[in-house]
C-alpha positions in Angstrom: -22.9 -1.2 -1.2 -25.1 -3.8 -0.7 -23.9 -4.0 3.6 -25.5 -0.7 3.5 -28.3 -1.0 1.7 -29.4 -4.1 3.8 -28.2 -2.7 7.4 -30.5 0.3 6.0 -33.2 -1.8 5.1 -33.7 -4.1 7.8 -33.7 -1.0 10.4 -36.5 0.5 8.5 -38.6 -2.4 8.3 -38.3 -3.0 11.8 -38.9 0.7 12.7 -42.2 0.3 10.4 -43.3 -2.8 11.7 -43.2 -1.6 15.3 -44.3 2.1 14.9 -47.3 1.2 12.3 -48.4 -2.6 12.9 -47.5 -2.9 17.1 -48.5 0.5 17.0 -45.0 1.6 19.4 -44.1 4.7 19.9 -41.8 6.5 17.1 -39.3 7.1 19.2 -39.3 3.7 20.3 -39.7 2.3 17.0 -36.8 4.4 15.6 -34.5 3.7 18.1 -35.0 -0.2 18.0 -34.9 -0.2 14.5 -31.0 1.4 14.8 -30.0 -1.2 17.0 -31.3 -4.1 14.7 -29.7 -2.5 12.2 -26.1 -2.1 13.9 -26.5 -6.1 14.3 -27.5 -6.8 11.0 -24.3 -5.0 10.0 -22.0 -6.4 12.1 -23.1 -9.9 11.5 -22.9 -9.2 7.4 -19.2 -7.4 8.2 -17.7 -10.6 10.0 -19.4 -13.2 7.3 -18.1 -11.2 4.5 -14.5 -10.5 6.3 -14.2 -14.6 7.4 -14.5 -15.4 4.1 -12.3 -12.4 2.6 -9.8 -14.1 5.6 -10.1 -17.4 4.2 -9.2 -16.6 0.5 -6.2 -13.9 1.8 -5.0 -17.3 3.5 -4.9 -19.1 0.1 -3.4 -15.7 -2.1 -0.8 -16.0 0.7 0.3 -19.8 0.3 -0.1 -19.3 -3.7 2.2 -16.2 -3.4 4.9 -18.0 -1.1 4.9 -21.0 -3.7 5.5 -18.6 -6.5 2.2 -19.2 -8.3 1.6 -15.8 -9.0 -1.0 -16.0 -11.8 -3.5 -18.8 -9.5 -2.8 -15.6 -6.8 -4.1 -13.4 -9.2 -7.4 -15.5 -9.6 -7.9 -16.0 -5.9 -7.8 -12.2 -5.3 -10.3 -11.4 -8.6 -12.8 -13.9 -7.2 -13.2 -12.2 -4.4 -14.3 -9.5 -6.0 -17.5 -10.4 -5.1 -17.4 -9.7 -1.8 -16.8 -6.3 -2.5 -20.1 -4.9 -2.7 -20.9 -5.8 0.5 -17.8 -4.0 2.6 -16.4 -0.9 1.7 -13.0 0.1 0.7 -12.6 -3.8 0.0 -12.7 -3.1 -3.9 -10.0 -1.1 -3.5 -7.6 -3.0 -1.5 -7.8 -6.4 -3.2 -7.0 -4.3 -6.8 -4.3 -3.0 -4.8 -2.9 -6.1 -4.4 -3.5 -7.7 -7.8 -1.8 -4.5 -9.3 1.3 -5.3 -6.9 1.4 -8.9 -7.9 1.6 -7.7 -11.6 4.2 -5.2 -10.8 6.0 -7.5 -8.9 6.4 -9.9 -11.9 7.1 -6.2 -14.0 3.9 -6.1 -15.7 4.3 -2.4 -15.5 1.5 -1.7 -18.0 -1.0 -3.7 -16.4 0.2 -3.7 -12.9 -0.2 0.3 -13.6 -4.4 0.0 -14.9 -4.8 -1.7 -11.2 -2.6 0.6 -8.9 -4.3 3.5 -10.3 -7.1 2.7 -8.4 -5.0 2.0 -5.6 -6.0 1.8 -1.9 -4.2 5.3 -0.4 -3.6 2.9 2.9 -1.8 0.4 0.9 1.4 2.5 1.3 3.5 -0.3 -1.0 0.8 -0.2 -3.5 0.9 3.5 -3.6 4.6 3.7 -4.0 4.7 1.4 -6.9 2.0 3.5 -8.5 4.4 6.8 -7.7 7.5 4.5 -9.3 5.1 4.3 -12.6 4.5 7.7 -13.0 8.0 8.4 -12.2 9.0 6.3 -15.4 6.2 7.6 -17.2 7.5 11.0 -17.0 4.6 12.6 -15.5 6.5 14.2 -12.4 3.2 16.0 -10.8 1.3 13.1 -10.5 4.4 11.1 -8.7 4.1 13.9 -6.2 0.6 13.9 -5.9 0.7 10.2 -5.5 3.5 10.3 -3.3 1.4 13.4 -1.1 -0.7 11.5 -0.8 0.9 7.7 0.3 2.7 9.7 3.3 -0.1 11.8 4.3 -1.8 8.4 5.1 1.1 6.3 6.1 3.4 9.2 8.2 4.8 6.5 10.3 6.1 3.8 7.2 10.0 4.9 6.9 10.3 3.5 3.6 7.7 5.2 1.9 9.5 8.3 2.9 12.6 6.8 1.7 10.8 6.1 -2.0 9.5 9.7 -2.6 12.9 10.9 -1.5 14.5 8.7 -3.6 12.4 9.7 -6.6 12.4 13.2 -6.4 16.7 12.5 -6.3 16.4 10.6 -9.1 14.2 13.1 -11.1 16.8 15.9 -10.7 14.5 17.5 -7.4 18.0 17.2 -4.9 16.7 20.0 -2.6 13.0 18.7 -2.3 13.9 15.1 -1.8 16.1 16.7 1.5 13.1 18.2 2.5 11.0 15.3 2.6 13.0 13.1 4.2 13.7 15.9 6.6 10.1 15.6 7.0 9.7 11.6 6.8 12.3 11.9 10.0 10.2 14.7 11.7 6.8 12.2 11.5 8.3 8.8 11.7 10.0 10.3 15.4 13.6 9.2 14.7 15.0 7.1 12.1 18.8 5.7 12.1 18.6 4.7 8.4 16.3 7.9 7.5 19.0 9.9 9.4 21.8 8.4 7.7 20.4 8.8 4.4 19.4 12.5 4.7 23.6 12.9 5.5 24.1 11.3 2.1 21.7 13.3 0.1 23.5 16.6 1.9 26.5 15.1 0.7 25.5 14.9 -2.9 25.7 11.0 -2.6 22.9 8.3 -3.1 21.1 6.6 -0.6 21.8 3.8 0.8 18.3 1.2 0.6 20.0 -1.9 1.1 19.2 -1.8 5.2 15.1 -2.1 3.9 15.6 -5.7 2.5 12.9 -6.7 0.4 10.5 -4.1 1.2 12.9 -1.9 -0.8 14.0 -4.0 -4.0 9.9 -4.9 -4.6 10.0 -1.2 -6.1 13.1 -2.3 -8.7 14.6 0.4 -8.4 17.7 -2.0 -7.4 18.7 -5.2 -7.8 20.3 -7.6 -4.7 23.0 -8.0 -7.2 23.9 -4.6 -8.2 24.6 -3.2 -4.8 26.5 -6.5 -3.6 28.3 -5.9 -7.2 28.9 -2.0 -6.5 30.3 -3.2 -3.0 32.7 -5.6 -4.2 34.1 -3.4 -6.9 34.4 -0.8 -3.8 36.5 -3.3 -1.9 38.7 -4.6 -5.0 39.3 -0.9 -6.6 42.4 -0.2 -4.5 45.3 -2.5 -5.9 47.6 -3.8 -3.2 51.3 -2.8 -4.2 53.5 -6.0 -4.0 57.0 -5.3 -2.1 58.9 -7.6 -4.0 62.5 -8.7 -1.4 
């Protein structure tokens, strides 16, 4: 990390120059050179992070206008910045890889979320979601361990690894984590209402999330307003006839 390497840096130099050329005391010396080098870091920190800000601002208008692909570009140019902040690598390949799944590039949304930041609780899901489909079951529950073990107070992401292990054939483990999803999140209406369903041996019901819940596609909008209308048309009204 280059932040690091030049906070570090610039603290010794200053230490040296004091202790060995204004011949200071060490303790001095050492002491002053920490606190030049807390400033040097936060003044590289907030360059690096205005300008991170700035190009988030432009990925953000390029995503609402649907250009997904100049998105994509904005986000791998800056890249750059990432050797100078940590854990910024790994947030801005979170969001290219959800981009790509988003537009269902599985396969290469997949080579970005596997590098996925674990705070990034949609980017993590999605990357559960792939190995779901991939067939490899313990690494959807690692992945998914993991997501909620960072983001215990995100309802949805409960609601995913639930959903999942249902979907997988795991019934009895997908009640237990939601049972635990309700137990961290402190109260859920939808979570609560859900878990009833699963008990029941009946799916649950996502469409209360919105958006947040059809980015996995796992659903379609359509489907479930579909599956609702064929609920309300299935009973044939008998036609008394005078």
């Amino acid at each position: 990390m280059y932040g690091i390497l030049v906070t570090f840096a610039s603290g010794l130099i200053v230490s040296a120059a004091l202790q060995f050329g204004a011949k200071l005391s060490p303790v001095y010396s050492v002491v002053t050179g920490i606190i030049f080098a807390v400033i040097v870091y936060i003044i590289v920190f907030k360059v690096v992070s205005k300008k991170v800000q700035a190009g988030m601002e432009i990925v953000q208008r390029d995503m609402m206008a649907n250009r997904s692909e100049k998105a994509i570009k904005s986000l791998e140019a800056l890249l750059k910045y990432a050797k100078w902040q940590p854990y910024l690598k790994g947030q801005i390949v979170t969001q290219i890889g959800s981009i790509y799944y988003l537009k269902r590039d599985f396969k290469t949304a997949f080579e970005y979320l596997n590098k996925a930041f674990s705070r990034h609780w949609a980017g993590m899901g999605m990357l559960g979601v792939c190995y779901m489909h991939k067939n490899k079951t313990a690494d959807m529950i690692k992945t998914f361990d993991k997501a909620v073990m960072v983001n215990k107070k995100e309802p949805v992401i409960w609601e995913l690894y639930a959903f999942c292990l249902e979907k997988i054939g795991e019934h009895e483990k997908a009640i237990s984590t939601l049972e635990k999803g309700i137990g961290k999140v402190g109260g859920h209406e939808t979570m609560e209402a859900n878990l009833e369903l699963l008990k029941a041996g009946k799916k649950q019901k996502m469409k209360p999330y919105g958006d947040l819940w059809y980015q996995f596609h796992l659903e379609k909008p359509g489907a479930i307003i579909k599956q609702q209308t064929k609920a309300m048309t299935g009973r044939k009204k008998t036609i008394v006839r005078r």
